[in-house]
DOLUMZA-893040 format. One record per residue (C-alpha): x, y, z; residue in three letters; residue number from 1. Coordinates in nm, 2 decimals, m for minus. Example, Ala and Ser with C-alpha at 12.3 -4.5 7.8 and 13.67 -1.06 7.14 Angstrom:
! residues 2
+--------+--------+--------+-----+-----+
|     c1 |     c2 |     c3 | res |   n |
+--------+--------+--------+-----+-----+
|   1.23 |  m0.45 |   0.78 | ala |   1 |
|   1.37 |  m0.11 |   0.71 | ser |   2 |
+--------+--------+--------+-----+-----+
This chain:
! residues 144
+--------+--------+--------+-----+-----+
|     c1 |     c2 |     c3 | res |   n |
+--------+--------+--------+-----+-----+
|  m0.83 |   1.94 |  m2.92 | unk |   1 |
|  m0.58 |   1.78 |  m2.74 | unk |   2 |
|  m0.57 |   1.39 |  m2.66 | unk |   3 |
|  m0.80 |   1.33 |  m2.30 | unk |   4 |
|  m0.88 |   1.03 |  m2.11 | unk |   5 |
|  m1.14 |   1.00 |  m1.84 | unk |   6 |
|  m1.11 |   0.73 |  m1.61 | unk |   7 |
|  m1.44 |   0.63 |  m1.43 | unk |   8 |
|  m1.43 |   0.48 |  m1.11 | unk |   9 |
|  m1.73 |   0.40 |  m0.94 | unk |  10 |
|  m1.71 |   0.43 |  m0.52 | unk |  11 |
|  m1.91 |   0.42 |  m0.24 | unk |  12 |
|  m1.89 |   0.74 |  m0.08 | unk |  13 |
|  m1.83 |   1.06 |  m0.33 | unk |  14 |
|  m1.70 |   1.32 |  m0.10 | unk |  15 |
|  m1.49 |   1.08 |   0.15 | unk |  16 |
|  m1.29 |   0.96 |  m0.23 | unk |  17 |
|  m1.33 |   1.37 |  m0.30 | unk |  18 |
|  m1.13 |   1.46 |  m0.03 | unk |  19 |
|  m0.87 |   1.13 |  m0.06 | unk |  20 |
|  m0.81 |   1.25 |  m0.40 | unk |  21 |
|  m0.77 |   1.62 |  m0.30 | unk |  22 |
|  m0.51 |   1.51 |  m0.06 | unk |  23 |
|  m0.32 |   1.35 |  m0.34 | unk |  24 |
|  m0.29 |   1.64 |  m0.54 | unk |  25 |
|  m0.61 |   1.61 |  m0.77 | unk |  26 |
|  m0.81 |   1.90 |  m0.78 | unk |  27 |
|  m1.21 |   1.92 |  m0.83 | unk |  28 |
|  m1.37 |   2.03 |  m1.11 | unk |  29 |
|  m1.68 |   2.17 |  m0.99 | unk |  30 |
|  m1.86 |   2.21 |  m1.40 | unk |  31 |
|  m1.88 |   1.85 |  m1.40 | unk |  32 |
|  m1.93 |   1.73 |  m1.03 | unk |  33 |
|  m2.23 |   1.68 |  m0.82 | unk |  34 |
|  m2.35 |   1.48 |  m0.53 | unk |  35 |
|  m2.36 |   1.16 |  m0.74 | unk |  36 |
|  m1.99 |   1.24 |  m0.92 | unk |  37 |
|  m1.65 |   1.38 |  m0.88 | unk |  38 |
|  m1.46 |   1.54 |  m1.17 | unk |  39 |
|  m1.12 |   1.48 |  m1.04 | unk |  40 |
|  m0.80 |   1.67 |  m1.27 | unk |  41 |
|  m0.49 |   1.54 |  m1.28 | unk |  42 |
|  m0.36 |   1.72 |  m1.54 | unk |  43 |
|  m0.46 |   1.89 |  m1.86 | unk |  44 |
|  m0.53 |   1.55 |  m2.05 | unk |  45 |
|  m0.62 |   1.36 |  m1.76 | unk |  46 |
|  m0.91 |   1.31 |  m1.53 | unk |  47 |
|  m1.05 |   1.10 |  m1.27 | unk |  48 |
|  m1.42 |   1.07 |  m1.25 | unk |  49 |
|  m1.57 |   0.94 |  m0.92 | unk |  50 |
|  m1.88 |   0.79 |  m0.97 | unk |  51 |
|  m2.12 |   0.68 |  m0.74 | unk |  52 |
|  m2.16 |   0.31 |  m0.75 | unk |  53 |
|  m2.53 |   0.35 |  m0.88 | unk |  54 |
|  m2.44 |   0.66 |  m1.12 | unk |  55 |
|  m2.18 |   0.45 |  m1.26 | unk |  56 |
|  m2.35 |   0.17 |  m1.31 | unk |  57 |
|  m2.59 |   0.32 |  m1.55 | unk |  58 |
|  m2.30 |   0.35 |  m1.78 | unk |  59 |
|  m2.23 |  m0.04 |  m1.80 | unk |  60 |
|  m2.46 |  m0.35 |  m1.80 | unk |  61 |
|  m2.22 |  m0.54 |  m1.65 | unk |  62 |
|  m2.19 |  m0.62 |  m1.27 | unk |  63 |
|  m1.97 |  m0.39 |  m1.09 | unk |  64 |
|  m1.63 |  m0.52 |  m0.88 | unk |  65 |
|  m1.58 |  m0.52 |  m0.58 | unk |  66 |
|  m1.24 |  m0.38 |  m0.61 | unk |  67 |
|  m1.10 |  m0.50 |  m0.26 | unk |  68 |
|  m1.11 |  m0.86 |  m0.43 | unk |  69 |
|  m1.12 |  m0.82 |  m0.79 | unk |  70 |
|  m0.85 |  m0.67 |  m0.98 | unk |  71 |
|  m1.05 |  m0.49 |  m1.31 | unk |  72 |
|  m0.75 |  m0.22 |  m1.36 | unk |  73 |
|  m0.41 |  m0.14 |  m1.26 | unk |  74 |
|  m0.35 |   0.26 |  m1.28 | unk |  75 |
|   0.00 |   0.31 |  m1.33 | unk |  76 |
|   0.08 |   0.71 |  m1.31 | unk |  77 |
|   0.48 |   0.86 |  m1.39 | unk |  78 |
|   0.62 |   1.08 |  m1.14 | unk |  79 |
|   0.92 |   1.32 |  m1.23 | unk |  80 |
|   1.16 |   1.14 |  m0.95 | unk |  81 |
|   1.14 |   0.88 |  m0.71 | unk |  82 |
|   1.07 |   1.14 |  m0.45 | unk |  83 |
|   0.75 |   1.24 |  m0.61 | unk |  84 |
|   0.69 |   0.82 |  m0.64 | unk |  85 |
|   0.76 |   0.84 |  m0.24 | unk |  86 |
|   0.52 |   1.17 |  m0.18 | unk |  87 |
|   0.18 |   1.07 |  m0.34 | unk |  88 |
|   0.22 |   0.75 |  m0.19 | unk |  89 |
|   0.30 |   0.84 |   0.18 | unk |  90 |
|   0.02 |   1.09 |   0.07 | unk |  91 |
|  m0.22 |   0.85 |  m0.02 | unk |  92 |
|  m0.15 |   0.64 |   0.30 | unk |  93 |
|  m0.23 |   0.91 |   0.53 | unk |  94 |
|  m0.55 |   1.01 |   0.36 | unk |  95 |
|  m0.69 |   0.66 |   0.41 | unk |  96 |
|  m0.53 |   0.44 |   0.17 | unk |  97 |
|  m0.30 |   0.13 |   0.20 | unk |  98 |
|   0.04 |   0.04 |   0.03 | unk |  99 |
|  m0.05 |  m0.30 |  m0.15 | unk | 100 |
|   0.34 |  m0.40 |  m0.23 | unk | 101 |
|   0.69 |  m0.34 |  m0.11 | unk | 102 |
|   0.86 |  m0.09 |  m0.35 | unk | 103 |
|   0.99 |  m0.18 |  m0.64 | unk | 104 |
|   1.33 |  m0.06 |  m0.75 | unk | 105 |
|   1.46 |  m0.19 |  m1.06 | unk | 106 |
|   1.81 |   0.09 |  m1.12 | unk | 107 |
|   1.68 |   0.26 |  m1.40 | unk | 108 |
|   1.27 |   0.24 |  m1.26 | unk | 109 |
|   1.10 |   0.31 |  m0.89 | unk | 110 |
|   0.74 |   0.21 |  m0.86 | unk | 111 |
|   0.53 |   0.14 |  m0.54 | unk | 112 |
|   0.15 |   0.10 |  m0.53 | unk | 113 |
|  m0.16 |   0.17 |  m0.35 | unk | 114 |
|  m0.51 |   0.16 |  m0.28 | unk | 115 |
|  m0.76 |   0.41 |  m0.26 | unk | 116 |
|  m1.08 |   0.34 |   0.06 | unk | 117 |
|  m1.28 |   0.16 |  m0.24 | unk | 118 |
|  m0.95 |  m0.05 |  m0.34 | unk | 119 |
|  m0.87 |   0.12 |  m0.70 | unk | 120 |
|  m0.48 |   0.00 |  m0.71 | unk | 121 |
|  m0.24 |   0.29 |  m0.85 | unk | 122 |
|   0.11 |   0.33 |  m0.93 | unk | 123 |
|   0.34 |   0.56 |  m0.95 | unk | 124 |
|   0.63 |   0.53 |  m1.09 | unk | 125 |
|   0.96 |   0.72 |  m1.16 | unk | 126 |
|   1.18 |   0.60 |  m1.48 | unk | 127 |
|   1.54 |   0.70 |  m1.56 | unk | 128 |
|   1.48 |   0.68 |  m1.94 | unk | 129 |
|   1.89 |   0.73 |  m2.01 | unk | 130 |
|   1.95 |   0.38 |  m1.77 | unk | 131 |
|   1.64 |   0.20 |  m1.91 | unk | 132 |
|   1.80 |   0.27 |  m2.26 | unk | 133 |
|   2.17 |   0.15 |  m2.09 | unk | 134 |
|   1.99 |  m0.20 |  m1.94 | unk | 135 |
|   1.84 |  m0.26 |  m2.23 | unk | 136 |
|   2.13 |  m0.21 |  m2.44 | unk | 137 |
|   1.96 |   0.11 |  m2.65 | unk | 138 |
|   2.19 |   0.39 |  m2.74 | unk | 139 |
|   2.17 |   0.68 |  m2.55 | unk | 140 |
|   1.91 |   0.89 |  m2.71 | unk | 141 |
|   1.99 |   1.22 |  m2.54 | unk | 142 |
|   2.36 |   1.23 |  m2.71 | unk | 143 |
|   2.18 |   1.23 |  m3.04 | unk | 144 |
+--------+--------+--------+-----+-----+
């Protein structure tokens, strides 16, 4: 079986973060959703599980964040160019979310970040891995 990882986020309102993640691309997984949770694919080894606040916490024993003041997790996400960086978060904006920084545009990386409506900060990023290697003075691993 291949590597997975779940990510659990607990939210307020299951089908308003449903359809907010739909808009970004996500798509439902009904076998493991219900009124109380969201099953939320990314991709083959990722998922995003949207729980609601009380179904989530009976996971944990500790207190729950409010994450609209407390930062618990920064969910960083590589995009294929920074045109895919630029789409899921113009996406994300116009499904109800809010930019949280300027971009960032290092040369050989391109990141920018948002919020979803219960304040889970992602971001996406694009990397040239041939000018990363150049800045950081790495030989040039696709001449090998």
């Amino acid at each position: 079986m291949a590597r997975t990882i779940f990510v659990n986020l607990p939210v307020t309102d299951v089908p308003r973060s449903t359809a907010f993640y739909e808009a970004l691309g996500f798509t439902l997984n009904p076998m493991f959703s219900n009124e109380h949770a969201s099953a939320m694919v990314w991709s083959d080894e990722i998922s995003v599980m949207l729980l609601d606040r009380g179904f989530y916490a009976t996971f944990t024993d500790k207190t729950l964040i409010d994450a609209h003041t407390t930062s618990g997790v920064l969910l960083a996400i590589s995009r294929d160019s920074r045109d895919e960086v630029d789409g899921i978060t113009d996406a994300a904006i116009a499904a109800g979310g809010r930019e949280t920084r300027e971009p960032q545009d290092m040369g050989f990386m391109y990141g920018r970040a948002f919020e979803d409506p219960d304040g889970h900060v992602w971001e996406p990023m694009f990397m040239d891995m041939v000018a990363a290697q150049q800045a950081m003075g790495q030989p040039d691993a696709s001449a090998a």
